[in-house]
N, C-alpha and C positions, 0 to 999 in steps of 0.2 A: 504493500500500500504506500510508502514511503516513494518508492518510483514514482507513484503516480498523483502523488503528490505533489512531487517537483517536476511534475511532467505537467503537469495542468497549472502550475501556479507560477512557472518562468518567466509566461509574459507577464503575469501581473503583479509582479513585485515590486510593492510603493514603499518608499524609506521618508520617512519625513526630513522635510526639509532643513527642519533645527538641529537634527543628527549630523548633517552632512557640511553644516555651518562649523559642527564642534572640531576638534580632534580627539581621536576618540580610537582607542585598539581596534586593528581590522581583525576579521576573522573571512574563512569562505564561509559564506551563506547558505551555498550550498551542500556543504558537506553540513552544516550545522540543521538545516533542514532534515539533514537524511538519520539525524540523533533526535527528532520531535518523536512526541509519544504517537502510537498509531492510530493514525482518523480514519474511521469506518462510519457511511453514514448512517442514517436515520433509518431502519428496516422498514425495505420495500421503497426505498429512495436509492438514485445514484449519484453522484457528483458531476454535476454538466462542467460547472469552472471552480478552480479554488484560486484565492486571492490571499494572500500573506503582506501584510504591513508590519513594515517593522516602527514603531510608533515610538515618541520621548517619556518623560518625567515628567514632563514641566521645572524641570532642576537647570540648573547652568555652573560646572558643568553636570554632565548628565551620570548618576547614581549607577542607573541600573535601564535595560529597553524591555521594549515591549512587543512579543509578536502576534497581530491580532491575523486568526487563523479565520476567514471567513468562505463558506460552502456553499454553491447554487446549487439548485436541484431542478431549473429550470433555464433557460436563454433569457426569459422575462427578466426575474429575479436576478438574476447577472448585469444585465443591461441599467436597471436602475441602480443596483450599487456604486457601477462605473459614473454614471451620472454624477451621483454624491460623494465622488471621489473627487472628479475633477470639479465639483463646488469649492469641495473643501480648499482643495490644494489654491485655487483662487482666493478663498480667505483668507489663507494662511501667506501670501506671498508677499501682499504689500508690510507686515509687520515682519517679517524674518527678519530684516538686515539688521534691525534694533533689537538688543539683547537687555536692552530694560524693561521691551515691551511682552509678556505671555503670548503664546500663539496657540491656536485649536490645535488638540490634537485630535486623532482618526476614529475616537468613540462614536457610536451610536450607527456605523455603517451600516442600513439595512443586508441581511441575508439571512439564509434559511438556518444558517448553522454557523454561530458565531462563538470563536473560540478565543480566551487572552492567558499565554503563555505568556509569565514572568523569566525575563533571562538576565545573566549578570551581562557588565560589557565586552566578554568575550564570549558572547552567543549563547552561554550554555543553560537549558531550560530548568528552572528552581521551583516553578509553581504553575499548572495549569487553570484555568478555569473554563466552565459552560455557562456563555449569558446568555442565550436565546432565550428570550419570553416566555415560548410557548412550556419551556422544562417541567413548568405545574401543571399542562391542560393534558388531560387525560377522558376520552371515551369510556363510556358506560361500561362496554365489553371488556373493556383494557382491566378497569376497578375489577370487574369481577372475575376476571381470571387469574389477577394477583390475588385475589382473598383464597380462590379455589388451590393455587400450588401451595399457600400459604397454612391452610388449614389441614394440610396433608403432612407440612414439615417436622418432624420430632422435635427441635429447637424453636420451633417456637409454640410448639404445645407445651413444649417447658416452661418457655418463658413464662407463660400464660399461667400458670399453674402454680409457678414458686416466687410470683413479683409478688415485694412485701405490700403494696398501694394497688387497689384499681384506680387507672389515672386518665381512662378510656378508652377508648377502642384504637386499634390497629391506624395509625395517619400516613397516606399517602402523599410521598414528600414532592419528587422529581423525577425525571428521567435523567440517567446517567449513562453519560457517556462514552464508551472504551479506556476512551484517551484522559480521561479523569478516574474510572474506575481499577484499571489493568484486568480488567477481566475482558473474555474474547464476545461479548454481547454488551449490546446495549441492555440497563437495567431500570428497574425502577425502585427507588429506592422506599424503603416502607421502615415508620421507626413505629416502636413500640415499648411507650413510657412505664417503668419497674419501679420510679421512686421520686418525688417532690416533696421538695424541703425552700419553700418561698420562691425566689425565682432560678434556682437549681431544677434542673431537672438530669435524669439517670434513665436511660433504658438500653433498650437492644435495636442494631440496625439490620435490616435484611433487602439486601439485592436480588431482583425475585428479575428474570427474563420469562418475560411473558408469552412468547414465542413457544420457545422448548419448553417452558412448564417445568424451571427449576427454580431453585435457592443459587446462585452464585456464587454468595460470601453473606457473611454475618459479621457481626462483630459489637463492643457494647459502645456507647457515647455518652457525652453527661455538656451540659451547655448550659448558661445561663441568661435568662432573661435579658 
């Protein structure tokens, strides 16, 4: 997948402009590309174009960059990103040359599947993320298929059985992605609260692929309000 990663996103690789201002360690791009975690799209979607911007800080000089990984699934859907690419890059150009002045950077680029890989300045990726919107909208069928693998699995009939609090029912969180999860499917991620103590909360997580009708991974979490 990595191939075709850099096969599809060669012509469209945007660096912003305030990177290119700076100096700033080189790395190949392309070899750095071919070390991103692996992007498999959306099941039952294929990838028409992928687009990779490598984007700033907002710092001067710059900390740390940004590669935001963005997915068409159609020519439409492609064709307006480019659009609001070359906006942006218009906003962005009368203010570059002045380094007192902030300048936009490449957030909010529409696309079907938008990704922001944290990398140091020598390219190498430290944190990914999945912004698409849609990561909470899920179909009727979808819920119920995760409740159905879910109500099958020994661990979380466990869970169910030995949390010290009922804290309620089973919450469907997000879709999760390959390249954020390391698992070989796309999942959804379902948590399931064991224990509240004010704005702590304790439970169990379960990556459920709705598809094949498994458990993925588990594992427990704890976050605060």
């Amino acid at each position: 997948m990595q191939a075709a990663l850099i096969a599809k996103s060669k012509k469209n690789i945007v660096i912003h402009p305030r990177l290119l201002y700076q100096t700033l360690p080189t790395f190949d791009l392309e070899a750095r590309m071919a070390s991103f975690p692996n992007f498999l799209p959306f099941p039952e979607k294929e990838y028409h174009q992928l687009t990779v911007i490598i984007d700033w800080d907002h710092k001067l000089p710059s900390r740390k960059l940004f590669a935001r990984v963005l997915g068409f699934h159609t020519p439409d859907s492609f064709s307006l990103a480019q659009r609001e690419i070359q906006a942006r890059r218009l906003e962005i150009a009368p203010r570059n040359e002045w380094p007192e002045f902030d300048v936009h950077d490449f957030e909010d680029i529409p696309a079907d599947e938008s990704y922001l890989l944290h990398l140091n300045l020598e390219g190498e990726v430290r944190k990914i993320e999945f912004l698409s919107a849609w990561k909470q909208s899920f179909q009727d069928l979808e819920r119920e298929r995760v409740m159905q693998v879910l109500e099958r699995d020994p661990q979380y009939q466990e869970v169910l059985s030995t949390r010290k609090q009922s804290c309620g029912p089973a919450r469907i969180v997000m879709w999760v992605p390959p390249c954020v999860s390391s698992q070989i499917s796309w999942t959804i991620d379902v948590r399931v609260l064991t224990f509240c103590d004010g704005p702590s909360f304790w439970g169990r997580f379960f990556l459920v692929d709705p598809l094949e009708g498994v458990v993925r991974h588990s594992g427990n979490f704890h976050v605060r309000s």
